[in-house]
Jmol script that loads the backbone (N, CA, C; Angstrom):
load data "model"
ATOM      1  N   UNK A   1     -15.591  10.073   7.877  1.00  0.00           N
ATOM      2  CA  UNK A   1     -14.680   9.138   7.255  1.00  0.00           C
ATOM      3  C   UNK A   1     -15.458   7.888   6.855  1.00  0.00           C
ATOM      4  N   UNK A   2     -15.605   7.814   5.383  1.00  0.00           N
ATOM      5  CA  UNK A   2     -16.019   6.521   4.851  1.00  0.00           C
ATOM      6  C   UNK A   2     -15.252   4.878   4.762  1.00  0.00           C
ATOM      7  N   UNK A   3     -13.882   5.590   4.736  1.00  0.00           N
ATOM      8  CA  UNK A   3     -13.076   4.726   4.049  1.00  0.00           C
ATOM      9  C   UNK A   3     -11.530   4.877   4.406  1.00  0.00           C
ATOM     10  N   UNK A   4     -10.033   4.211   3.390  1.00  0.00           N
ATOM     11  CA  UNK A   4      -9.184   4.641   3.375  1.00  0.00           C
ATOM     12  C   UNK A   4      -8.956   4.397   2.012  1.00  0.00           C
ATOM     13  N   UNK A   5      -8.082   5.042   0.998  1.00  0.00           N
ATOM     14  CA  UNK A   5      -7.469   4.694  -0.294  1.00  0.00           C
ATOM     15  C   UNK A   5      -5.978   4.689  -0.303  1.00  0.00           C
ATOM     16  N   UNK A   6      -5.413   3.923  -1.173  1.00  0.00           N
ATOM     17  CA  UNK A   6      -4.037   3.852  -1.687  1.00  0.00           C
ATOM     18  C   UNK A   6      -3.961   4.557  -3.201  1.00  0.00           C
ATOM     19  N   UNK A   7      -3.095   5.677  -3.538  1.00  0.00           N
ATOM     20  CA  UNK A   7      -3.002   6.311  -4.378  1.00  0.00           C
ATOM     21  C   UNK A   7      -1.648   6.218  -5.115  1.00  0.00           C
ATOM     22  N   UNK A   8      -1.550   7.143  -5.843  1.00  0.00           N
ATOM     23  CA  UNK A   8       0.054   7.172  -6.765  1.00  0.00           C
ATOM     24  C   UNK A   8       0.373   6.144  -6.640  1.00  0.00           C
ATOM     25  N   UNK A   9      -0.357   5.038  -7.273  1.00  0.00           N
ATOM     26  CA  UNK A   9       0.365   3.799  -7.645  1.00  0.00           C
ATOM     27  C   UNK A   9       0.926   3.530  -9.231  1.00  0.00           C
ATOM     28  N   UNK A  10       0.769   4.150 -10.021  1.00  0.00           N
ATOM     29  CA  UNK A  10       1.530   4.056 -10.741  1.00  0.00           C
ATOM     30  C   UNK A  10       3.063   5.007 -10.786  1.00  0.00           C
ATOM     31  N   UNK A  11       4.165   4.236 -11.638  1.00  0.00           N
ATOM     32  CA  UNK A  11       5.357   4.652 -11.323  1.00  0.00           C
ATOM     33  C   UNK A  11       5.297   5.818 -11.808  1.00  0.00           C
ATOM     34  N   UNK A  12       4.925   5.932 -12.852  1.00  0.00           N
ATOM     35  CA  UNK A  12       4.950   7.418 -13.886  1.00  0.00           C
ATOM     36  C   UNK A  12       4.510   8.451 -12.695  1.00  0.00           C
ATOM     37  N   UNK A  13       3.097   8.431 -12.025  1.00  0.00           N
ATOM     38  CA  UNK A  13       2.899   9.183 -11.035  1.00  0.00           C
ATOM     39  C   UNK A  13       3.671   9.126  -9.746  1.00  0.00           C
ATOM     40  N   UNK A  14       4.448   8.078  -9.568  1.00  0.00           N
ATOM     41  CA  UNK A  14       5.794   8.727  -8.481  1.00  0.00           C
ATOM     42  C   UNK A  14       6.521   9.296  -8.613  1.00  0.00           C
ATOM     43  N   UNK A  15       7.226   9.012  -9.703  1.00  0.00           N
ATOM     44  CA  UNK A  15       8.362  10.059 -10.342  1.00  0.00           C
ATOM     45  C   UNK A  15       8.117  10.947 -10.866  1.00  0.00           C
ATOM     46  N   UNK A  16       6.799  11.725 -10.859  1.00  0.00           N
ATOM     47  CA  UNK A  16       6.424  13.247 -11.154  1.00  0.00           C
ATOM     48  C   UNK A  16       6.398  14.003  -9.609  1.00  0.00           C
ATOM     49  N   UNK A  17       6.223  12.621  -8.701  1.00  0.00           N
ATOM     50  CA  UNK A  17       5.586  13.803  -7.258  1.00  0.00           C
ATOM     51  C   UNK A  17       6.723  13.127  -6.511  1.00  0.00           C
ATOM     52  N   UNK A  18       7.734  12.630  -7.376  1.00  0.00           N
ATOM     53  CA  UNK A  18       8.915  12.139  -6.017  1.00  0.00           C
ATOM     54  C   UNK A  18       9.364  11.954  -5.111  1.00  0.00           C
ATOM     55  N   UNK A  19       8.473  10.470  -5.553  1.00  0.00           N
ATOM     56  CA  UNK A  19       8.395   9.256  -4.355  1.00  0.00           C
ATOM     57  C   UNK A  19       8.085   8.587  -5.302  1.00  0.00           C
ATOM     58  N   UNK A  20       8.629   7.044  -4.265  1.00  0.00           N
ATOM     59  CA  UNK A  20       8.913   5.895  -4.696  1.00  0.00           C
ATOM     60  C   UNK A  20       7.601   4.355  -4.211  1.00  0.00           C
ATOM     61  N   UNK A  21       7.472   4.995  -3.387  1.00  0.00           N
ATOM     62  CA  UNK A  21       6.133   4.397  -2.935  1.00  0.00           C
ATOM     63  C   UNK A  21       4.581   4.752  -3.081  1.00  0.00           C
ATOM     64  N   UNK A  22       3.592   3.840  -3.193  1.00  0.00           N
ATOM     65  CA  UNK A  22       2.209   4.470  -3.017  1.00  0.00           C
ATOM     66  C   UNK A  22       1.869   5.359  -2.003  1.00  0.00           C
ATOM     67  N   UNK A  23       1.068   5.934  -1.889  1.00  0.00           N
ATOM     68  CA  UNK A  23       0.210   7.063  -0.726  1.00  0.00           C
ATOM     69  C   UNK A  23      -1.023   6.461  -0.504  1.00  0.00           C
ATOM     70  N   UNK A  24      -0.942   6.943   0.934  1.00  0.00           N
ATOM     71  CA  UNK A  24      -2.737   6.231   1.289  1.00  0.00           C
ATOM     72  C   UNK A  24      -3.465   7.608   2.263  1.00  0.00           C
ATOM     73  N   UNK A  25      -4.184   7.485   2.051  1.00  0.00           N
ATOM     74  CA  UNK A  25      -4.997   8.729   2.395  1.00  0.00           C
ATOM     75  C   UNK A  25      -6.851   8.477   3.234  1.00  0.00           C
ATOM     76  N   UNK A  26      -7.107   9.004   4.098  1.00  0.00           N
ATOM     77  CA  UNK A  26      -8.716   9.010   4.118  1.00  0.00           C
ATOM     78  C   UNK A  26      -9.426   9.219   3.158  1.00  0.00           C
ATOM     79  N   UNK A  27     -10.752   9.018   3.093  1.00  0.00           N
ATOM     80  CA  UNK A  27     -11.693   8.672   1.901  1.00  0.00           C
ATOM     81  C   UNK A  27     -12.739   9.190   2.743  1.00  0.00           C
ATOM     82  N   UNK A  28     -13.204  10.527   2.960  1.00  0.00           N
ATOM     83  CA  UNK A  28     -14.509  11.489   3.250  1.00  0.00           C
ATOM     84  C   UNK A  28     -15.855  10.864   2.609  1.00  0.00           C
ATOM     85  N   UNK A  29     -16.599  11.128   3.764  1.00  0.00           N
ATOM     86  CA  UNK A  29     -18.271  11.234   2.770  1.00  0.00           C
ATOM     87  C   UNK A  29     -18.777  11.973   1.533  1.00  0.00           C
ATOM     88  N   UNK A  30     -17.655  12.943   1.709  1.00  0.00           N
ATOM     89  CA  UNK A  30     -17.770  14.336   0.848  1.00  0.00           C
ATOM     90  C   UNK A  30     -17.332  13.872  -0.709  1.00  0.00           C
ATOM     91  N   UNK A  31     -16.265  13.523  -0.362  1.00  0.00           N
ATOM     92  CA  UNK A  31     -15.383  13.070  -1.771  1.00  0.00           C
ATOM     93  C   UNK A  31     -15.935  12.270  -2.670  1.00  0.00           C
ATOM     94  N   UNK A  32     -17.004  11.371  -2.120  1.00  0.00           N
ATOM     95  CA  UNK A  32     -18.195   9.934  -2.847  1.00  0.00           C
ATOM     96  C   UNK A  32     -19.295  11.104  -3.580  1.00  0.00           C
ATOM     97  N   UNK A  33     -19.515   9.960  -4.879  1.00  0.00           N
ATOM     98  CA  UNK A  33     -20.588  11.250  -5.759  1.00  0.00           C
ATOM     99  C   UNK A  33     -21.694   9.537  -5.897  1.00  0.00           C
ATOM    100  N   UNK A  34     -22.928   9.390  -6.051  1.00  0.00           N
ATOM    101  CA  UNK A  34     -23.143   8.383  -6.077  1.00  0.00           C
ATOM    102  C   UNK A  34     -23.424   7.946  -7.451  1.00  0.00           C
ATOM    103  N   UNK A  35     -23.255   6.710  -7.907  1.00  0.00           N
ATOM    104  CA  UNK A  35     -23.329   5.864  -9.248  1.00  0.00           C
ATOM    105  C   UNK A  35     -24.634   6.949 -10.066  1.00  0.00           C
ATOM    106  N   UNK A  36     -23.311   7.647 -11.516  1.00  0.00           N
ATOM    107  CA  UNK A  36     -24.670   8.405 -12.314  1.00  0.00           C
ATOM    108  C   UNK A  36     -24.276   9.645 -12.179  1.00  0.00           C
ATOM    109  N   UNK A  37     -24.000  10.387 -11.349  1.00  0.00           N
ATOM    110  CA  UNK A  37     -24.142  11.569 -10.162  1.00  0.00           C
ATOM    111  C   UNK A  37     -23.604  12.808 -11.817  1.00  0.00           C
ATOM    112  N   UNK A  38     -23.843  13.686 -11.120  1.00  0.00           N
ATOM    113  CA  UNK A  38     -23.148  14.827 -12.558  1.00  0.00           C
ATOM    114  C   UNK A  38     -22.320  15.289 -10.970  1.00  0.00           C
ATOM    115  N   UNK A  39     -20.917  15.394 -11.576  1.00  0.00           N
ATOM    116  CA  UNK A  39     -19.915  15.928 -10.454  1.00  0.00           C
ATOM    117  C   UNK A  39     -19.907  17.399 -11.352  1.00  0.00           C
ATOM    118  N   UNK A  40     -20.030  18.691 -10.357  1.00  0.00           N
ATOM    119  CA  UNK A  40     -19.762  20.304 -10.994  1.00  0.00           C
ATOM    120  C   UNK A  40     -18.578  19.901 -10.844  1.00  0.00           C
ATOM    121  N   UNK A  41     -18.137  21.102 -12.347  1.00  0.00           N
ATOM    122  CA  UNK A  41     -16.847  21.088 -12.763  1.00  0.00           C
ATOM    123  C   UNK A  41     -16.238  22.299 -12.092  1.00  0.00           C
ATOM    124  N   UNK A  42     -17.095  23.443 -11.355  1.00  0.00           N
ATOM    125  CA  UNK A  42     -16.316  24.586 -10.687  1.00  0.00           C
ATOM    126  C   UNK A  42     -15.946  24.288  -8.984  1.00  0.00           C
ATOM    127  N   UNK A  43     -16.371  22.817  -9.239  1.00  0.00           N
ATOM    128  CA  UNK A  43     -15.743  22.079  -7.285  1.00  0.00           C
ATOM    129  C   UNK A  43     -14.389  21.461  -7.459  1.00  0.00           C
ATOM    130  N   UNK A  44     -13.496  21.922  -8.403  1.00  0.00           N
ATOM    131  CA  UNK A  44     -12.882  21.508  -8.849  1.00  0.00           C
ATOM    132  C   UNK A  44     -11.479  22.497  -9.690  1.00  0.00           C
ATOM    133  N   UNK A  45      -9.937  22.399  -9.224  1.00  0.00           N
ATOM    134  CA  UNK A  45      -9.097  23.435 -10.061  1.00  0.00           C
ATOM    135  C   UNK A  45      -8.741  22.821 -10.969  1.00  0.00           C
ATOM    136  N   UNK A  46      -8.132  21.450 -11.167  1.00  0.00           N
ATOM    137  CA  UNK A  46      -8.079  20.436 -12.282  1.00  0.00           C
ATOM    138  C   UNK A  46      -8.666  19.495 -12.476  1.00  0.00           C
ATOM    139  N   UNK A  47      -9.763  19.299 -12.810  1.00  0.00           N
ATOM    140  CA  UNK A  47     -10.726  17.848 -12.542  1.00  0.00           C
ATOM    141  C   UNK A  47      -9.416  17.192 -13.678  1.00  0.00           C
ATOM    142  N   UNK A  48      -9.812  15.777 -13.013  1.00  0.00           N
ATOM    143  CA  UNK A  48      -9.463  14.800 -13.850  1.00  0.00           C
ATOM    144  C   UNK A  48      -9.777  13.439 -13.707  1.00  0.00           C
ATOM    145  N   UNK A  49     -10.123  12.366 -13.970  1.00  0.00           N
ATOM    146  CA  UNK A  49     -10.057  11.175 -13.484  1.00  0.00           C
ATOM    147  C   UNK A  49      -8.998  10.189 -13.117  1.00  0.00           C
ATOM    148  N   UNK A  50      -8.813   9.307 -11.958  1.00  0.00           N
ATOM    149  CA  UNK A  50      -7.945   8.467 -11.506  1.00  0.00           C
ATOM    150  C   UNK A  50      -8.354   7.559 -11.384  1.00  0.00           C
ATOM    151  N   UNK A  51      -8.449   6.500 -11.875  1.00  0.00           N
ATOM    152  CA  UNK A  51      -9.173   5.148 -11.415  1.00  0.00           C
ATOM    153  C   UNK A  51      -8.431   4.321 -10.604  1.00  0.00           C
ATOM    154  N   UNK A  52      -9.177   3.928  -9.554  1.00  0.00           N
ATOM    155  CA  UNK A  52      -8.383   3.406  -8.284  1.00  0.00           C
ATOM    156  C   UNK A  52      -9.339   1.957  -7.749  1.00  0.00           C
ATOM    157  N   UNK A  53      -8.984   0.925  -6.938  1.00  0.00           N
ATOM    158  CA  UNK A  53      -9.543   0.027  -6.692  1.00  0.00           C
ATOM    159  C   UNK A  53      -9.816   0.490  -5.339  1.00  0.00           C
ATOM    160  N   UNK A  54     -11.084   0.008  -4.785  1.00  0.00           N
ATOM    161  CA  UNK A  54     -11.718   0.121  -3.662  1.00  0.00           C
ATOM    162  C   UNK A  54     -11.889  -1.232  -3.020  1.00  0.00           C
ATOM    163  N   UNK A  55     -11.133  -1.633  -1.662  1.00  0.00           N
ATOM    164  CA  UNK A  55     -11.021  -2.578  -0.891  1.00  0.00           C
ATOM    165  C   UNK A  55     -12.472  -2.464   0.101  1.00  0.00           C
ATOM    166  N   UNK A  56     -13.188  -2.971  -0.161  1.00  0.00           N
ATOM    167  CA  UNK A  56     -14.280  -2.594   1.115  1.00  0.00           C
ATOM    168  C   UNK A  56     -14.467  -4.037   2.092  1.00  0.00           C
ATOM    169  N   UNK A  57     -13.826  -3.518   3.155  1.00  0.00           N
ATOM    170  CA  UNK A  57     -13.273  -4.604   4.178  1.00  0.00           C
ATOM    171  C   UNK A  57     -14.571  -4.952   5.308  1.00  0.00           C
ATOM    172  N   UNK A  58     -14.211  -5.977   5.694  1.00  0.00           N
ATOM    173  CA  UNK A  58     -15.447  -6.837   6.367  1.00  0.00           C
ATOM    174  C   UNK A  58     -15.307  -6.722   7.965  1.00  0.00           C
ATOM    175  N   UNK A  59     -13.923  -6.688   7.918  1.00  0.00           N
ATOM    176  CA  UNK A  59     -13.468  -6.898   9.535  1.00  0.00           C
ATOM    177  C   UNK A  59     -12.355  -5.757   9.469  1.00  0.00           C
ATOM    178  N   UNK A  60     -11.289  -5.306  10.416  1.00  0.00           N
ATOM    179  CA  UNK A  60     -10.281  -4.571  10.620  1.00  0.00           C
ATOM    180  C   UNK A  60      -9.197  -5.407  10.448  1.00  0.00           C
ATOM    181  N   UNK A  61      -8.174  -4.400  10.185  1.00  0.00           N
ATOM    182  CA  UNK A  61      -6.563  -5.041   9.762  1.00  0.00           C
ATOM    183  C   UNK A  61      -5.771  -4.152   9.786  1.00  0.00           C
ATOM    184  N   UNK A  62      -4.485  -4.231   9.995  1.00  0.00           N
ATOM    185  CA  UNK A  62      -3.658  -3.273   9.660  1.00  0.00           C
ATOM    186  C   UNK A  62      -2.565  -3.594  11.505  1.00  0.00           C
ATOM    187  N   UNK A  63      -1.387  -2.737  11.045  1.00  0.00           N
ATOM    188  CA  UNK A  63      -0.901  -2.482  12.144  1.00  0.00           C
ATOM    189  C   UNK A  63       0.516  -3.072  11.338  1.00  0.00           C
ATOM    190  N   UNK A  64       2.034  -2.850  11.703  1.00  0.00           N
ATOM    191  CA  UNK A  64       3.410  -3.194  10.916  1.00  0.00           C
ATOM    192  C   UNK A  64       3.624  -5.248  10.415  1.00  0.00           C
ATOM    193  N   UNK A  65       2.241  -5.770  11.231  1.00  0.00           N
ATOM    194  CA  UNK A  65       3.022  -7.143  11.106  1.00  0.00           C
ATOM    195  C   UNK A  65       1.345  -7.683  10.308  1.00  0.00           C
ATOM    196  N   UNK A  66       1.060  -7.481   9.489  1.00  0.00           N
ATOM    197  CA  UNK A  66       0.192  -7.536   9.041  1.00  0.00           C
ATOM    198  C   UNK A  66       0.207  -7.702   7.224  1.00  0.00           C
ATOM    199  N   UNK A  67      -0.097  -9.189   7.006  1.00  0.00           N
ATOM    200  CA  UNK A  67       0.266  -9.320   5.582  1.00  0.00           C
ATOM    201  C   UNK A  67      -0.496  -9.859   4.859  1.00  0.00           C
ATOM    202  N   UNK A  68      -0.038  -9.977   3.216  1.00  0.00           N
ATOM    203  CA  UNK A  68      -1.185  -9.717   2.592  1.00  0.00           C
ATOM    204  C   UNK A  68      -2.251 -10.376   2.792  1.00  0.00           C
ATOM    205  N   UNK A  69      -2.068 -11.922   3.192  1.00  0.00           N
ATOM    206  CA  UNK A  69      -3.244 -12.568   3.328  1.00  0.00           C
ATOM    207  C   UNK A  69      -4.112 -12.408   4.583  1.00  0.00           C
ATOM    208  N   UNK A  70      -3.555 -11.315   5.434  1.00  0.00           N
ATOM    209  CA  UNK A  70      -4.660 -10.537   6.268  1.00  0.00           C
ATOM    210  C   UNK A  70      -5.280  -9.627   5.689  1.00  0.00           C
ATOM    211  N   UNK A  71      -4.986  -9.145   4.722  1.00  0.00           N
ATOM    212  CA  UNK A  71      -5.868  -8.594   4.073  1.00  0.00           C
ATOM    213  C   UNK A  71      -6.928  -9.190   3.236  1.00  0.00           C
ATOM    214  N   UNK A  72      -6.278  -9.947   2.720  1.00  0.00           N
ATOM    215  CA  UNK A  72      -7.395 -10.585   2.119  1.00  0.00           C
ATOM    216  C   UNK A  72      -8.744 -11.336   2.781  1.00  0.00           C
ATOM    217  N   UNK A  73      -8.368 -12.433   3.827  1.00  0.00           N
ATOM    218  CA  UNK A  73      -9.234 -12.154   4.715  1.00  0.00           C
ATOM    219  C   UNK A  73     -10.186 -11.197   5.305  1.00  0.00           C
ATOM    220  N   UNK A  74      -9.629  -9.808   5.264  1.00  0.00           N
ATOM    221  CA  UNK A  74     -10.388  -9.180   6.003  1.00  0.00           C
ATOM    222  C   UNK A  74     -11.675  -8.541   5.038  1.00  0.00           C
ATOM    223  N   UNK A  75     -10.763  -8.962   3.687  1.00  0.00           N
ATOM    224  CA  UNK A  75     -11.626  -7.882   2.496  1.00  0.00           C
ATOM    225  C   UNK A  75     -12.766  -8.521   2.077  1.00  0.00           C
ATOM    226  N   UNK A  76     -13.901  -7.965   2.213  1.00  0.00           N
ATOM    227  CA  UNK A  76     -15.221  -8.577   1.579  1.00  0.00           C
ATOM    228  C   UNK A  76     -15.240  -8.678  -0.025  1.00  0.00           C
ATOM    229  N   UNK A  77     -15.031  -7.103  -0.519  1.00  0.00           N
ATOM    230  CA  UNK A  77     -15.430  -7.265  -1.972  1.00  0.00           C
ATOM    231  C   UNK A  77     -14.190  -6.311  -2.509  1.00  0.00           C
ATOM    232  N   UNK A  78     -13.885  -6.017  -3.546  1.00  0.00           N
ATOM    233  CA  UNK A  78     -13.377  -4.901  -4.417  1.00  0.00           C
ATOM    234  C   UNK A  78     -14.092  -4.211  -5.363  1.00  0.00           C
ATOM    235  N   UNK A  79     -14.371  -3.317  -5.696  1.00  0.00           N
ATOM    236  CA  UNK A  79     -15.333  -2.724  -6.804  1.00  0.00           C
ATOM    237  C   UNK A  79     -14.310  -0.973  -7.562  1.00  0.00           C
ATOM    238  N   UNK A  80     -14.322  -0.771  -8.754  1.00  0.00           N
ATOM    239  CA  UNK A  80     -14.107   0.333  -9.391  1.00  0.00           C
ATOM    240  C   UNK A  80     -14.395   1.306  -8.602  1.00  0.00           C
ATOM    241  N   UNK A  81     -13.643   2.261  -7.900  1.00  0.00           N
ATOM    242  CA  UNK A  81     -13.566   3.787  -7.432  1.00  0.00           C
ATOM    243  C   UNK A  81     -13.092   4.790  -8.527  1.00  0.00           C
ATOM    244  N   UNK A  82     -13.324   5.855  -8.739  1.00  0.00           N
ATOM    245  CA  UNK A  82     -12.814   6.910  -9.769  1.00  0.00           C
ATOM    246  C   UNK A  82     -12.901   7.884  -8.774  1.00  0.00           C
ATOM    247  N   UNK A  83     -11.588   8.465  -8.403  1.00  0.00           N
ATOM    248  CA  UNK A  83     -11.453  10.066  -7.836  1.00  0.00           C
ATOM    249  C   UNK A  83     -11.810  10.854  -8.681  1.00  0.00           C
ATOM    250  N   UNK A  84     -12.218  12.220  -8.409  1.00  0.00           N
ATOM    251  CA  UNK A  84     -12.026  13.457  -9.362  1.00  0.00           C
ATOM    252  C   UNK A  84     -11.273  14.146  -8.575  1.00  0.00           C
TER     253      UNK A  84
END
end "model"
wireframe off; spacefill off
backbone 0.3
color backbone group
């Protein structure tokens, strides 16, 4: 485990997979291709691209009482992620 992501954030993509909220998911070593990389297209049943923001956090956070400006705090940088 590298990471965590927040996904289906756009509405169009909730109301195809119906739901109303984002999804957050683990983020594998596996899943990272590095800057450049040629990703095979047969590791793959629908490749497609998703462009997603990557929070890469400095310290820990989280838990029900935890808001945004704990996050922000906790977050070092943001940088462009693209799923396939």
């Amino acid at each position: 485990m590298v990471g965590w992501k927040i996904c289906t954030t756009f509405k169009t993509m909730q109301y195809a997979m119906n739901i109303d909220i984002p999804d957050s998911d683990i983020l594998f070593d596996d899943m990272l291709s590095e800057h450049g990389a040629t990703v095979p297209k047969d590791r793959f049943i629908q490749p497609r691209v998703e462009p997603e923001i990557a929070f890469v956090m400095k310290s820990a956070t989280g838990g029900s009482n935890a808001t945004r400006a704990d996050v922000l705090a906790a977050t070092d940088y943001v940088a462009p992620l693209s799923k396939f």
